[in-house]
C-alpha positions in Angstrom: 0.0 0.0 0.0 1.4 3.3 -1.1 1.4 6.2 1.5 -0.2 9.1 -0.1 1.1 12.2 2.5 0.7 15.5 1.1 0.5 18.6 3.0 -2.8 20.3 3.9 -4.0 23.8 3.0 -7.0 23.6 5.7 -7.8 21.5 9.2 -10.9 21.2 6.6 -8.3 19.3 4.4 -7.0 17.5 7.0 -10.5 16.1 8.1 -11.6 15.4 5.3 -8.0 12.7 4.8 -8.5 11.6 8.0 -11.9 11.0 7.0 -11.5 9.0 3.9 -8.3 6.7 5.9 -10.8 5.9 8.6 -13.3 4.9 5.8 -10.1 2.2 4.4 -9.2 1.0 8.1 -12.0 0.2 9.0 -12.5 -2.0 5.8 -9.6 -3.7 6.9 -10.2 -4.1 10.2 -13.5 -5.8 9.1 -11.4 -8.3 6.7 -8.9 -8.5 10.0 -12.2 -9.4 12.1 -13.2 -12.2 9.3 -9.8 -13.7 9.8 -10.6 -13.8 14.0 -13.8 -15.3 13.6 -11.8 -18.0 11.2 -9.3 -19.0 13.6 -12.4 -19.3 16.2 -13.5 -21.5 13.7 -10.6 -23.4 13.3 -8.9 -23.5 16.8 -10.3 -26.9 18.8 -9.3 -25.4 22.4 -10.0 -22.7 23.9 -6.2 -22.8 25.4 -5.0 -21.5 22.4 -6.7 -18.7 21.6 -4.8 -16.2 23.4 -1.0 -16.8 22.6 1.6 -14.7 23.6 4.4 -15.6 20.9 1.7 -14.5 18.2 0.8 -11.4 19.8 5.2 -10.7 20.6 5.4 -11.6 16.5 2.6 -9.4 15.2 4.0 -6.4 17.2 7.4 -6.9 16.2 6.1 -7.1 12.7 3.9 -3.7 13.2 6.7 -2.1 14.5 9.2 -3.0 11.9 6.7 -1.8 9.7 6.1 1.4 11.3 9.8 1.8 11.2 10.3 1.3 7.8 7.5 4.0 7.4 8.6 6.3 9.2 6.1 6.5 11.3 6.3 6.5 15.7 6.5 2.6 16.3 5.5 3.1 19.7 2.7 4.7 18.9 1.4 2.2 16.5 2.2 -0.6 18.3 0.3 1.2 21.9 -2.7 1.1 19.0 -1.7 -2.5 17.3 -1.4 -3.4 21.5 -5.4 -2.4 22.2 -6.2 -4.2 18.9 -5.1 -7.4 19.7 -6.9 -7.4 23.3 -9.9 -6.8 21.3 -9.4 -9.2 18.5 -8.7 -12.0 21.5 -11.6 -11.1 23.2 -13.8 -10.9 20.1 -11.9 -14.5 19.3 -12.8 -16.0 22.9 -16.8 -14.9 22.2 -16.6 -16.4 18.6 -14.8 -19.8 19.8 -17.4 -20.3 22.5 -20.9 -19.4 20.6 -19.2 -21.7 17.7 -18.4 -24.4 20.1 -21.7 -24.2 21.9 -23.8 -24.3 18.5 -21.9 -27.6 18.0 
């Protein structure tokens, strides 16, 4: 994904970018969210839903990322941080109402 920074003439500008990148991250966080609800699927024990060296590797990764971007990594990964406690909490109501419907 190409960045597209440019700088702003207004805070109406600014909005209004802001606007249309919340518009594409929350798209992905809905395709993120499929991919939860899969591994709910797909995981047979509730044991291994939450796992640590995952979460350590995903914000390594985020913060690499954010590095290469030039971007504050801690800032991103604070955000990537809440994220994943959501996602595993989202994960831990999936795996059960999927496990109980069986």
């Amino acid at each position: 994904m190409q960045s597209k920074r440019k700088h702003c003439a207004s805070m109406d500008e600014v909005r209004a970018e802001i606007d249309a990148l919340d518009r594409q991250i929350v798209a992905l966080l809905a395709d993120r969210l499929h991919y939860i609800d899969e591994a709910a699927r797909l995981k047979r024990s509730r044991d291994t839903v939450r796992d640590e060296a995952r979460i350590d590797d995903v914000l390594a990764k985020v913060k690499a990322e954010a590095g290469r971007l030039g971007a504050d990594s801690e800032v991103i990964a604070k955000a990537y941080a809440a994220l994943i406690e959501a996602s595993i909490a989202h994960e831990f109501a999936t795996f059960d109402r999927l496990k109980k419907a069986r």
